[in-house]
C-alpha positions as a printed Julia matrix, in Angstrom:
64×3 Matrix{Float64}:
  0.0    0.0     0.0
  1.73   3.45   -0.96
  1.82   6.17    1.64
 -0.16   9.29    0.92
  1.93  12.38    0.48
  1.44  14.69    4.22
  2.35  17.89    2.0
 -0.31  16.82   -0.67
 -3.31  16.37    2.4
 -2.48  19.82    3.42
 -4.63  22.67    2.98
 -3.79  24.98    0.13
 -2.32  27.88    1.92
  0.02  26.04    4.31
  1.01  24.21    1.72
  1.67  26.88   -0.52
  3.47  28.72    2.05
  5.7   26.16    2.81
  5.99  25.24   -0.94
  7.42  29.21   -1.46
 10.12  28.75    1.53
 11.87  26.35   -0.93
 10.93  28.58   -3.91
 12.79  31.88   -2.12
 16.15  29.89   -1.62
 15.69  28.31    1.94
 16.2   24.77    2.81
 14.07  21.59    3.58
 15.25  22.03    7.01
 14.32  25.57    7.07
 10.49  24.69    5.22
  9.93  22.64    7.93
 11.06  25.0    10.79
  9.01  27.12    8.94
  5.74  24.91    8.84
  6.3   23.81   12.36
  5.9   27.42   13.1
  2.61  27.65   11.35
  1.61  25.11   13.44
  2.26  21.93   10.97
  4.36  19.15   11.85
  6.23  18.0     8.8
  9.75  16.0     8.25
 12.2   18.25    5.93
 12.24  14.43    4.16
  8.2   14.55    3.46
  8.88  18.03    1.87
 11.64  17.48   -0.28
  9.79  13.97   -1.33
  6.68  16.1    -2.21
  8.92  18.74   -3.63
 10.74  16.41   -6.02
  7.99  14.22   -6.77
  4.89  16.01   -7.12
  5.95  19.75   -8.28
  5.86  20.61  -12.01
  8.9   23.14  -13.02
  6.85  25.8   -12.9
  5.79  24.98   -9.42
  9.49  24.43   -8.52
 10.66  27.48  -10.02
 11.96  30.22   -7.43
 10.28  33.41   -6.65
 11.78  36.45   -7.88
């Protein structure tokens, strides 16, 4: 049975903002720092899984 993605189940705008943290040059460590202060407990591993896996370019492109 395959594991559901954690970053895929979560709403849009946490999500999202966690998605950009990675898109303005931070780290997986620091996305999840980040989402743990938002109140959302995710591994820096589920992030960059969901990150590499489930982003199109675009998606993964960084803000300028």
């Amino acid at each position: 049975m395959t594991r559901k993605c954690k970053m895929c189940e979560l709403p849009e705008e946490q999500r999202v903002q966690i998605e950009n943290v990675i898109r303005e040059g931070g780290t997986f460590k620091e996305a999840s720092a980040f989402a743990k202060d938002i109140g959302v407990d995710i591994s820096h591993t589920s992030i960059q899984r969901h990150y590499q896996q489930h982003l199109t370019d675009e998606e993964r492109a960084p803000i300028n």
